[in-house]
N, C-alpha and C positions, 0 to 999 in steps of 0.2 A: 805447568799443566801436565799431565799425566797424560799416558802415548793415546792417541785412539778417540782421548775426549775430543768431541763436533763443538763446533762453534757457525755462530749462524749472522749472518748479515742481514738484513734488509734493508730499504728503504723507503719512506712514508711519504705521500703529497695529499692535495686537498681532493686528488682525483682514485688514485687507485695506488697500492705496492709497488715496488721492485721485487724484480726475480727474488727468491731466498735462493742465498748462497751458501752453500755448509762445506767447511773445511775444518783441516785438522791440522795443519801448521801453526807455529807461532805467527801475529801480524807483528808485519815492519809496513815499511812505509812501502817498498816494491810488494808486496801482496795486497795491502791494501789499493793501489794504483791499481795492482792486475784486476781487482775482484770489481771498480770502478770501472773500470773498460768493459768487464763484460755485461754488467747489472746495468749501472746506471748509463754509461752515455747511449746503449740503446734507447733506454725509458726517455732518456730529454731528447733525442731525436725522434721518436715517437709519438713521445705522448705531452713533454712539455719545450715545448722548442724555447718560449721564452718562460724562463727559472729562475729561480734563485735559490742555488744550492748551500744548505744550512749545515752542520760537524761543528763536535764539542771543539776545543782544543788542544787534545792531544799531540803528542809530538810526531808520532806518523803520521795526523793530520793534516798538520803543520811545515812537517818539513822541505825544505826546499824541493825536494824529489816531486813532493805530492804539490806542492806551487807549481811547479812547471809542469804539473801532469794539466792542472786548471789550464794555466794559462795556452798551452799545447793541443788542449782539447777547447777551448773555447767555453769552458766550464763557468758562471757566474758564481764566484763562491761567496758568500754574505761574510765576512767576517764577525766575530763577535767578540766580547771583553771576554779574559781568561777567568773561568771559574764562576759562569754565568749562566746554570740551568733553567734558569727564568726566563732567557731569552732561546733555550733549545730546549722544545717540546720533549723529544724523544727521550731527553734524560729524568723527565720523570716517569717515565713509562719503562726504563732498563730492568727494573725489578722486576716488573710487572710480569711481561714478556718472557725475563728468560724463567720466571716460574712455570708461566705456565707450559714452555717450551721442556723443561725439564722432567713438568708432573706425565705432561705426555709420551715420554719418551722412557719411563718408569711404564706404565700404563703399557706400550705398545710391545715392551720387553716381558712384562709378567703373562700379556697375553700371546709373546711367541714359545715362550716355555710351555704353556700350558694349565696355566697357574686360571 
């Protein structure tokens, strides 16, 4: 990725989002864990105490690091079959999202120039 580009997190339930997190590091599995400490285990201690936390499977997601980050948080993670967007929502929705995250963000630069 080229220096500077954001990248945005969020999280979806049947209630309401997670914080949006926007950074500009590569994700590993210790970013990913941090950006989960501070987004989400607030929102399931607030707002869904009993959860069932849903992620593609990717290898950050995946990885032992990010197991013990669940298991240490008390986190309910669903697992799911590898290469299974049918069963995770949000993956047909990644297009979707980072368009429209992107057209806005064209949009709010044209109108800080003055354009």
């Amino acid at each position: 990725m080229l220096k500077g580009h954001r990248r945005q997190r969020r999280g979806i339930s049947k209630h309401e989002p997670t914080e949006l997190v926007i950074f500009e590091e590569t994700m590993d599995a210790v970013l990913y864990c941090q950006i989960l400490e501070t987004s989400l285990l607030p929102f399931i201690r607030n707002t869904l105490p009993c959860h069932r936390f849903q992620q593609d499977n990717d290898p950050k997601h995946t990885s032992r690091y990010g197991k013990n980050f669940f298991n240490e948080n008390d986190v309910f993670w669903w697992e799911t079959p590898p290469e299974s967007p049918d069963l995770n929502p949000i993956e047909l929705l990644w297009h979707e999202l980072h368009f429209m995250w992107n057209c806005n963000l064209k949009l709010l630069e044209e109108r800080l120039k003055g354009r």
